[in-house]
TIGUGU-957680 format. One record per residue: x, z, y of N, C-alpha, C in turn; residue in three letters. Coordinates in steps of 0.1 Angstrom, whole numbers, padded with zeros to 4 digits, always signed. Layout:
BEGIN
XZYXZYXZYALA/...
***
This chain:
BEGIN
-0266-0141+0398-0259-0136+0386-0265-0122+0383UNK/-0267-0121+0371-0274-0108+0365-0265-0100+0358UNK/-0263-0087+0360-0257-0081+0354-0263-0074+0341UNK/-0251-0072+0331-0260-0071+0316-0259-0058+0315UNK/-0273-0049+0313-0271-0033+0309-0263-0025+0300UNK/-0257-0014+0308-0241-0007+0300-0249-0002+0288UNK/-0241-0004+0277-0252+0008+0269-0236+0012+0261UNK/-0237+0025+0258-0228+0031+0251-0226+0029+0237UNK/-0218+0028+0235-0213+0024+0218-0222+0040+0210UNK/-0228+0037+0198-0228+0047+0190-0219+0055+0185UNK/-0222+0067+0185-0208+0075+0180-0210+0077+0167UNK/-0200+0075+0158-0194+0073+0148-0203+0083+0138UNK/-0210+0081+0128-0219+0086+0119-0206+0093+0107UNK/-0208+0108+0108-0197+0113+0097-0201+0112+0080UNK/-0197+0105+0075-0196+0100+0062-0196+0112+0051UNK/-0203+0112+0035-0202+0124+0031-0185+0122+0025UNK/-0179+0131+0023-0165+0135+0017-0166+0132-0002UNK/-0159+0122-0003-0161+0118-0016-0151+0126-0030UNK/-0153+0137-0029-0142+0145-0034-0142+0139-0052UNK/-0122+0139-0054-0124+0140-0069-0127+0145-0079UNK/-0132+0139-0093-0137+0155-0100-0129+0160-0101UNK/-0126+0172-0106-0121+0187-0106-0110+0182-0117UNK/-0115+0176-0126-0104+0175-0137-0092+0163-0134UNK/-0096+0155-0123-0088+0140-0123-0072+0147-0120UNK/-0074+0157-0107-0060+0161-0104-0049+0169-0109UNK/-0054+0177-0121-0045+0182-0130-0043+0173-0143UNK/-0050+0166-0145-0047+0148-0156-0041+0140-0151UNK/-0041+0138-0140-0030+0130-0131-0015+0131-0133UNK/-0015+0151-0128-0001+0156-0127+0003+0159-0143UNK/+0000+0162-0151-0001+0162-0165+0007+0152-0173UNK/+0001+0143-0171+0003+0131-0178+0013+0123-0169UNK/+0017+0117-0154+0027+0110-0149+0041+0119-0148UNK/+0038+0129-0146+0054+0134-0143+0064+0131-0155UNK/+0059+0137-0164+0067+0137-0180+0069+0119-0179UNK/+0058+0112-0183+0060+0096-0184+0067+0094-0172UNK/+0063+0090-0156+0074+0094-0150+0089+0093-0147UNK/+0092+0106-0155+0105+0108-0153+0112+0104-0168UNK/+0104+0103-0176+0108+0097-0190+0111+0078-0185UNK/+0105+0071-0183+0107+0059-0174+0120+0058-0169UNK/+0124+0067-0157+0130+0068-0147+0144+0067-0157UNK/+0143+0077-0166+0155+0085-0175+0160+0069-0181UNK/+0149+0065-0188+0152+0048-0195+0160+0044-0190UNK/+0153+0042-0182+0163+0028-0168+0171+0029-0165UNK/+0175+0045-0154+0185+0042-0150+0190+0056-0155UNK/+0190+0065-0162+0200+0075-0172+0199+0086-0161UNK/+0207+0095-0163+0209+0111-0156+0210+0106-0140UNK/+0209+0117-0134+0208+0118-0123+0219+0122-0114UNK/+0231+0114-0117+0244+0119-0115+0250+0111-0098UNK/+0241+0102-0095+0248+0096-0078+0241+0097-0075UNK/+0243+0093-0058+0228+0089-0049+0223+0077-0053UNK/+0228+0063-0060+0223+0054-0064+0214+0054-0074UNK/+0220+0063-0085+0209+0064-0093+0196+0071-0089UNK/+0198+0086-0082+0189+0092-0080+0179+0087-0069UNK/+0184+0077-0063+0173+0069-0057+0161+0061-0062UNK/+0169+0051-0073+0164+0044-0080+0157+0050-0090UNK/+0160+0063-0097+0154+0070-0101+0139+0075-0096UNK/+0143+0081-0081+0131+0088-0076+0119+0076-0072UNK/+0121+0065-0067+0112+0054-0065+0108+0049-0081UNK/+0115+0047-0091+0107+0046-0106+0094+0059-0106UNK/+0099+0069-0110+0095+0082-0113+0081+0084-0100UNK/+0089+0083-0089+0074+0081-0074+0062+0075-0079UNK/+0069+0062-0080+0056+0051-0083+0049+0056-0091UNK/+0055+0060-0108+0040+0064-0117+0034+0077-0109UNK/+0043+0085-0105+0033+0096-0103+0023+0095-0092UNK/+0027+0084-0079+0019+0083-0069+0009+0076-0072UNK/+0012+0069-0084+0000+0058-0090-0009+0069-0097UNK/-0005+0075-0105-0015+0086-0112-0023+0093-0105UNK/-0018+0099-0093-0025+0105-0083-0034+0101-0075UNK/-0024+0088-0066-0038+0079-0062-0052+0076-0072UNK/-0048+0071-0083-0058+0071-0093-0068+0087-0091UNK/-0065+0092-0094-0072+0106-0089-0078+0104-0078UNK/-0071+0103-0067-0079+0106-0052-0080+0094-0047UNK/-0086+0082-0058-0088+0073-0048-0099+0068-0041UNK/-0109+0079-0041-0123+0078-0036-0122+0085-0019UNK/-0109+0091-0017-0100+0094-0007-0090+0086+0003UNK/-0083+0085-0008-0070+0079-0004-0068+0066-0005UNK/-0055+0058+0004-0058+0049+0006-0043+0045-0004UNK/-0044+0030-0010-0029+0028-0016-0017+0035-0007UNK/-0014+0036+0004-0004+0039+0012+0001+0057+0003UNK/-0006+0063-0007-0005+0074-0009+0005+0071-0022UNK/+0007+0063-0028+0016+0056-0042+0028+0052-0031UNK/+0028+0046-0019+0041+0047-0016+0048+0056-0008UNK/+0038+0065-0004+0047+0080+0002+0049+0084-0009UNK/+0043+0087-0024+0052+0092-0031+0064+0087-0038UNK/+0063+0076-0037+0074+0070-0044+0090+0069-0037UNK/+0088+0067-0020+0094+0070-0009+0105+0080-0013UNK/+0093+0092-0008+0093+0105-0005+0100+0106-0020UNK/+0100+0107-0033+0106+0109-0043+0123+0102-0047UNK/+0125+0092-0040+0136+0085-0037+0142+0092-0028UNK/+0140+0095-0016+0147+0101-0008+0153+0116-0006UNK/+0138+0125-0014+0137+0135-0020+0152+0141-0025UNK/+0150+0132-0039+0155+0138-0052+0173+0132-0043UNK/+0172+0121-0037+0192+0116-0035+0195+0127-0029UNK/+0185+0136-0015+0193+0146-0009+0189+0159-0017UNK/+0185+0166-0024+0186+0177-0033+0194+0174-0043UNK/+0194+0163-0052+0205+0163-0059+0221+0171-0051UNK/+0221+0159-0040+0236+0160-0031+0237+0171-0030UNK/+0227+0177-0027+0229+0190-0018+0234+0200-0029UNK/+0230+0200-0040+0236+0210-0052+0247+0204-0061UNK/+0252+0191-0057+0263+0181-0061+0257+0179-0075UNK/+0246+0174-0081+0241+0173-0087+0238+0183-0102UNK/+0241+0194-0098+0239+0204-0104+0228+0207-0113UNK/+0232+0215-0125+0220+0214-0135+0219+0235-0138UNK/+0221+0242-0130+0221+0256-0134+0206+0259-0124UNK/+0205+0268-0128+0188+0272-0124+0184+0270-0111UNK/+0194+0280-0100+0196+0276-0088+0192+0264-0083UNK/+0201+0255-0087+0204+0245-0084+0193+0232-0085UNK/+0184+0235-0098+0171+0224-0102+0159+0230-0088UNK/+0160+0250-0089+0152+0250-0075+0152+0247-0063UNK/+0165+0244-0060+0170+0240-0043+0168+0226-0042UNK/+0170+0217-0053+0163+0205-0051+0150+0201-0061UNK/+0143+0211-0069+0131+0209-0061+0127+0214-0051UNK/+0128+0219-0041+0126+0224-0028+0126+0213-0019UNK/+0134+0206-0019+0141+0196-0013+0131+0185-0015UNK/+0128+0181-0023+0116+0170-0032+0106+0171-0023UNK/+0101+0188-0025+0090+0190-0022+0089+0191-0006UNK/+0102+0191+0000+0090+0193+0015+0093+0173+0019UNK/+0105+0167+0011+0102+0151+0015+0088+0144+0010UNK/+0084+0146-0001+0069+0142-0007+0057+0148+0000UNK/+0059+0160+0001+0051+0168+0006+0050+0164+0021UNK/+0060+0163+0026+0057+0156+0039+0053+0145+0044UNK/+0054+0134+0033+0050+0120+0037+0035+0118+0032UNK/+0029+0130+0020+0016+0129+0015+0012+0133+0026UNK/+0014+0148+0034+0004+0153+0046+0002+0145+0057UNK/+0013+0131+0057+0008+0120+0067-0006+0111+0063UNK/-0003+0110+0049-0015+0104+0045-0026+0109+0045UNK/-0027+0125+0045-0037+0129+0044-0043+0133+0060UNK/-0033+0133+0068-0040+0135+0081-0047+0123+0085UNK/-0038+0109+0079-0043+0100+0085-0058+0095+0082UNK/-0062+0101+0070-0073+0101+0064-0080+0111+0068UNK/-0077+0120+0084-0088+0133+0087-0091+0140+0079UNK/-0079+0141+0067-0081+0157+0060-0080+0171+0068UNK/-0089+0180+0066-0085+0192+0076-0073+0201+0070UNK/-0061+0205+0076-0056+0209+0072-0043+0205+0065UNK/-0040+0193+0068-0030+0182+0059-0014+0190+0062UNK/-0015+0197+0076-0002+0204+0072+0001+0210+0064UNK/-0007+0218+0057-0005+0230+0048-0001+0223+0036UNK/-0002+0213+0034+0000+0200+0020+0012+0205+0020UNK/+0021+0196+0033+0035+0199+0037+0038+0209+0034UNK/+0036+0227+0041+0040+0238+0037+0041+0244+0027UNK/+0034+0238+0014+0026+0238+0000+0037+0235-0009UNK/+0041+0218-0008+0048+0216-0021+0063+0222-0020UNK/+0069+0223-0009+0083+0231-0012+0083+0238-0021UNK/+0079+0248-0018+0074+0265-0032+0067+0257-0051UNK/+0059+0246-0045+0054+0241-0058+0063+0237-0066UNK/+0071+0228-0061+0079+0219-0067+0092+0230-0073UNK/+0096+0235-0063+0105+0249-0070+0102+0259-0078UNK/+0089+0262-0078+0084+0270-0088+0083+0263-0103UNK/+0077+0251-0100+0079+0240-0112+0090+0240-0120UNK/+0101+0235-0112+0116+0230-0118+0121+0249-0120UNK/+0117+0258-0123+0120+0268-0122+0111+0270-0140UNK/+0097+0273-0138+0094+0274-0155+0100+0260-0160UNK/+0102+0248-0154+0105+0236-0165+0124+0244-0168UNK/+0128+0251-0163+0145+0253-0162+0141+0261-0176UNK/+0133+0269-0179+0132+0280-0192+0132+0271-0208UNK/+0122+0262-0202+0117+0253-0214+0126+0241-0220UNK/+0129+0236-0210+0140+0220-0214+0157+0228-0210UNK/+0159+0239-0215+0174+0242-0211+0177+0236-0223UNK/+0178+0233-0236+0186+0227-0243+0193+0212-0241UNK/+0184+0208-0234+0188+0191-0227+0184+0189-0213UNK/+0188+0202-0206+0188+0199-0196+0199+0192-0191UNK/+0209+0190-0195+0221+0178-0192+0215+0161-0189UNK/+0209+0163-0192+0197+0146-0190+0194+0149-0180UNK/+0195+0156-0170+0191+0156-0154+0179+0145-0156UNK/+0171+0153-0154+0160+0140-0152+0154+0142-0137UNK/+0148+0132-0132+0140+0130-0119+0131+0145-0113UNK/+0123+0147-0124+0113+0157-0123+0118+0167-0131UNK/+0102+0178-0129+0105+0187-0141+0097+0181-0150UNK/+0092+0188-0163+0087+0187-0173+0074+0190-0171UNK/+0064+0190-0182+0052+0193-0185+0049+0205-0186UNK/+0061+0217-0188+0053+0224-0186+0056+0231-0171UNK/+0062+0225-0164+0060+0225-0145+0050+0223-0140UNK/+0049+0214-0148+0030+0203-0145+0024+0212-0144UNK/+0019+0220-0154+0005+0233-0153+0005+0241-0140UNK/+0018+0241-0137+0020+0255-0127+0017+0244-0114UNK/+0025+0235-0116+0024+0228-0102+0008+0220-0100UNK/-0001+0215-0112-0011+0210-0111-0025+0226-0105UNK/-0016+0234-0110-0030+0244-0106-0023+0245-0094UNK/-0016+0249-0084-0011+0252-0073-0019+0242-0062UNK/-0015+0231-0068-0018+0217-0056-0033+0218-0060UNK/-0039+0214-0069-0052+0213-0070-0058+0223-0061UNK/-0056+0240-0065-0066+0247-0059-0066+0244-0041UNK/-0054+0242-0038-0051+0235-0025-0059+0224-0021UNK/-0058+0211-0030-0060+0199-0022-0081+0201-0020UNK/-0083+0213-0035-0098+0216-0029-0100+0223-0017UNK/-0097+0231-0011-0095+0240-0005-0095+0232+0009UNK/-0087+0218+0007-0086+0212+0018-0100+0206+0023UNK/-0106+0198+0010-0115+0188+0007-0128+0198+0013UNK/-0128+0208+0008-0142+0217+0010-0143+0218+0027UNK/-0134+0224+0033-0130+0224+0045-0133+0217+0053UNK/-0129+0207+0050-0130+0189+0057-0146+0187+0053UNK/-0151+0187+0041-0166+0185+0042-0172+0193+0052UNK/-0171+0208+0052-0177+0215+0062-0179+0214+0075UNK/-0164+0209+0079-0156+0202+0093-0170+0189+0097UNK/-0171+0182+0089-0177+0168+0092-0196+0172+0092UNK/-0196+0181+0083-0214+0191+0086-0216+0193+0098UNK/-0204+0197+0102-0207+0206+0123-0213+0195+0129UNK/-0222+0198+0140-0227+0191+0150-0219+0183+0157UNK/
***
């Protein structure tokens, strides 16, 4: 009987980092939140139970996880459209709760706050799982985004802010699209450099 020679598996050839263009990820956020939470608002109206705000946050999730994914999908894998859609359902029922559904300034920041570290937390799984460097910081990221968002959106839509909607508005978008963006490069660059090393 002959024994067949050991030979070692090849180790794993590091792939170049297929980053998005520059413009996908603030077109993304831009354009889905507003549609979004306009959707969400259709269907199932203000954001007044946990039932609705569930159903709400998984409407509202899906487009924007969809929009996003669309962006990063030379990255990401579909699993990134259902952490946000998740993460946005579960988000928005406990922020809502937590400020008893509350519509005064405070109260849009504490649950976006709330939004932001459930979304934010289920994207930095996806993105670790994907050997992003740095995927925590995603997490520690959107809390402050999301609240800073629902904070300029609180100035601009105060006349109908009674529509409790899912999200903030578009003009949250800018503040929260440059925030995340300069971030998710910041990550991307990182990670290419990471995969350059010996």
């Amino acid at each position: 009987m002959t024994s067949l020679p050991h030979t070692t598996p090849a180790a794993p050839v590091p792939q170049k980092l297929r980053r998005p263009r520059v413009w996908a990820w603030p077109l993304a956020i831009v354009l889905s939140f507003p549609i979004g939470g306009y959707i969400a608002n259709l269907i199932v109206g203000p954001i007044d139970s946990v039932g609705v705000a569930l159903a709400g946050g998984l409407i509202a999730g899906a487009v924007i996880g969809a929009a996003q994914w669309l962006a990063l999908r030379r990255l990401m894998p579909w699993l990134w459209i259902a952490a946000t859609s998740i993460g946005m359902a579960a988000g928005l029922s406990l922020g809502a709760a937590l400020v008893d559904y509350g519509i005064g300034r405070l109260d849009l920041i504490v649950m976006g706050a709330v939004n932001g570290v459930v979304v934010g937390g289920l994207q930095s799984v996806v993105l670790r799982r994907k050997r992003i460097w740095g995927a925590a910081w995603w997490a520690v990221a959107n809390p402050p985004a999301w609240a800073l968002a629902w904070l300029v959106s609180s100035y601009v839509i105060s006349a109908n802010i009674d529509e409790r909607f899912t999200n903030f508005g578009a003009s949250g978008c800018l503040l929260f699209a440059l925030l995340t963006g300069l971030l998710l490069e910041l990550l991307f660059r990182r990670t290419e450099a990471e995969t350059r090393r010996p």
